[in-house]
N, C-alpha and C positions, 0 to 999 in steps of 0.2 A: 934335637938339641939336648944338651948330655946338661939334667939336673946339679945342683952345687951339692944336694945333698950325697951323691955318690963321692966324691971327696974327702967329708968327714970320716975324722977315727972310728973304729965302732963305741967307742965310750962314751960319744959324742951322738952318733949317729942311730945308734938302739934304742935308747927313751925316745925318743920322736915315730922311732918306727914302731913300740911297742904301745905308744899312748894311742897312735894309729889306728894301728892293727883292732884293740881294743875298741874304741869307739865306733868304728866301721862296723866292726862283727856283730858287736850289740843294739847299732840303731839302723840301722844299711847305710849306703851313701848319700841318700837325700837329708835323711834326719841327723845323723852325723854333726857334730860342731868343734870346728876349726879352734874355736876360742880354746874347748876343755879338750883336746887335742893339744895344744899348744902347752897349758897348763901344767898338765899333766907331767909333759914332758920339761919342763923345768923351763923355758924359754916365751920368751915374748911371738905374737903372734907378726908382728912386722919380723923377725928375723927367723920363725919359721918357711913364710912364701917369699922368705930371701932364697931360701932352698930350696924352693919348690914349686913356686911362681903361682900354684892354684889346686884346688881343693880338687879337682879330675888329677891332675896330673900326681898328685899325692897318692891318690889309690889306685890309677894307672900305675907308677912307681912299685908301691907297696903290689900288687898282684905278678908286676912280671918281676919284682926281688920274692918274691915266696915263692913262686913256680919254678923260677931255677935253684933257690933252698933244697925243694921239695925233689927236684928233678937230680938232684948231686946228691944229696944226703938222704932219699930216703929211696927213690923209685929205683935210681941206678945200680944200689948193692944190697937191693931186697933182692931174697932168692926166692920168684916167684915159683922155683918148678922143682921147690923143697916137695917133697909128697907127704909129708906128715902137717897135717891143716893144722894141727895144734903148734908146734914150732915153727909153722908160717906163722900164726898168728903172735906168737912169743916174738919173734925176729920184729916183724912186725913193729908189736908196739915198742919195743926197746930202741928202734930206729927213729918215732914219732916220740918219745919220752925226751930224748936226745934234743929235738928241734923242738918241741913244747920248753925245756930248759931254757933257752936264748929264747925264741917267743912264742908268747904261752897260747896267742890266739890266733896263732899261725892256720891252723886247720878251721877254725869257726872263720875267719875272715876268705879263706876260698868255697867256700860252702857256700857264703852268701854271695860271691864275684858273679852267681851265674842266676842273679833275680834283680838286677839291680834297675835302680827308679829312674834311669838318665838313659833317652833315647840315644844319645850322643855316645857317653860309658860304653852301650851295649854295643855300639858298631865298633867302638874300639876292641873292645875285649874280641868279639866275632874274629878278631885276625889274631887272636892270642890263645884262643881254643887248644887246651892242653889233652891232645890225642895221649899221653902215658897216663894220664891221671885216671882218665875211661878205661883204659886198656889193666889199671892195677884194679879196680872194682870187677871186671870182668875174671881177670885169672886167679883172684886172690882163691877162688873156693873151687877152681880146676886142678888136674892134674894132682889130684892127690891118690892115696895107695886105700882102697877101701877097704883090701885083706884086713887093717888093723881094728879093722869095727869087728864087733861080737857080730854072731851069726843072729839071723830073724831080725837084725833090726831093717828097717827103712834108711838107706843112708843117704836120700835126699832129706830125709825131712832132719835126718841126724846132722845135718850141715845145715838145716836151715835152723836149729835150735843154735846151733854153734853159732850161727850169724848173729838172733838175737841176743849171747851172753857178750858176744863181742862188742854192741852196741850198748848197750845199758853197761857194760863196764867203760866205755868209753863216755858214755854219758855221766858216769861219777866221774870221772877224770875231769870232766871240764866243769861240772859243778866245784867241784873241789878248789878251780884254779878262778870260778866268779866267787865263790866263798870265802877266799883265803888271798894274800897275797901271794904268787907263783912262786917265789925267791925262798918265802918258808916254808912250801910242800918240800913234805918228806919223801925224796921219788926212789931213796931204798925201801920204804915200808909200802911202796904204790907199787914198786918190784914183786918184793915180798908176795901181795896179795895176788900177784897176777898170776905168779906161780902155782900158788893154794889155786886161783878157780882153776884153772888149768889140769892142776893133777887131781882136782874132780873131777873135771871132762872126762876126763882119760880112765877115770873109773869107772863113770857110767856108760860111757859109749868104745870103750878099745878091750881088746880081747886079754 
């Protein structure tokens, strides 16, 4: 049965899916509340599950519209088999900055899709099991060119430091977007810095 909310303008239809997004990411789906979901989103709570008929179906909705977000805009024209890890990782975020702009908790609310408190949820999601999203964690730190590392280093462990700056910069990112409202991050000066760690990387670890 095809939701009312696939209908809606996106003017219409993106506050609902961003008050969503948000409140799922930060409480899971059990704790979650439809009310400040509703609120949020500028509309009454009877003419939200006009849309939507019920609080599964809403984050059912909400997971398989961000898995094909994620699967068109960011998985399908990432160049996983760039060989330089640092311009994968630049390409990268600038493809997730892009879909963090329209919704900001797009990536925190599929992080939690795969703990959720509803025996029911999890059979569903089980046939929704996104095989590219495994497969971009696997190759993100393959195939890359290790001639560009300095000599005598470790270049496992020199990717495994790259992992964790990758993480803690991503982790300010989304501090930044519970801190702030998303709409007034500054995401040329969030460019800006990615750049600066970046061609520190490159300092420390590239010939």
């Amino acid at each position: 049965m095809e939701l009312k909310i696939l209908k809606l303008e996106p003017e219409r239809r993106d506050p609902i899916l961003n008050a969503a997004l948000k409140e799922f990411a930060a409480k899971g789906f059990r704790r979650a509340s439809t009310n400040i979901i509703a609120k949020e989103a500028g509309i009454s709570k009877g003419l939200m599950f006009h849309y939507v008929n019920s609080k599964q179906d809403l984050f059912l909705f909400l997971y398989d519209y961000c898995t094909k977000l994620i699967d068109e805009e960011y998985l399908d024209v990432m160049n996983f088999y760039q060989s330089d890890i640092l311009e994968k990782l630049r390409h990268s975020y600038l493809l997730q900055l892009d879909l963090i702009q329209k919704y900001p908790w797009i990536f925190e609310f599929i992080q939690i899709s795969s703990e959720v408190e509803s025996d029911e949820v999890n059979r569903e999601l089980e046939k929704r099991v996104s095989e590219k999203l495994s497969w971009c964690q696997e190759t993100m730190f393959e195939s890359i060119d290790i001639s560009k590392f300095k000599e005598g280093l470790d270049v496992e462990k020199c990717k495994q430091l790259i992992l964790w700056s990758n993480i803690g910069f991503t982790n300010q990112i989304i501090e930044g977007i519970r801190d702030t409202n998303a709409a007034t991050l500054d995401y040329d000066q969030i460019i800006a810095e990615l750049n600066g760690y970046l061609n520190e990387l490159r300092k420390v670890f590239y010939k």
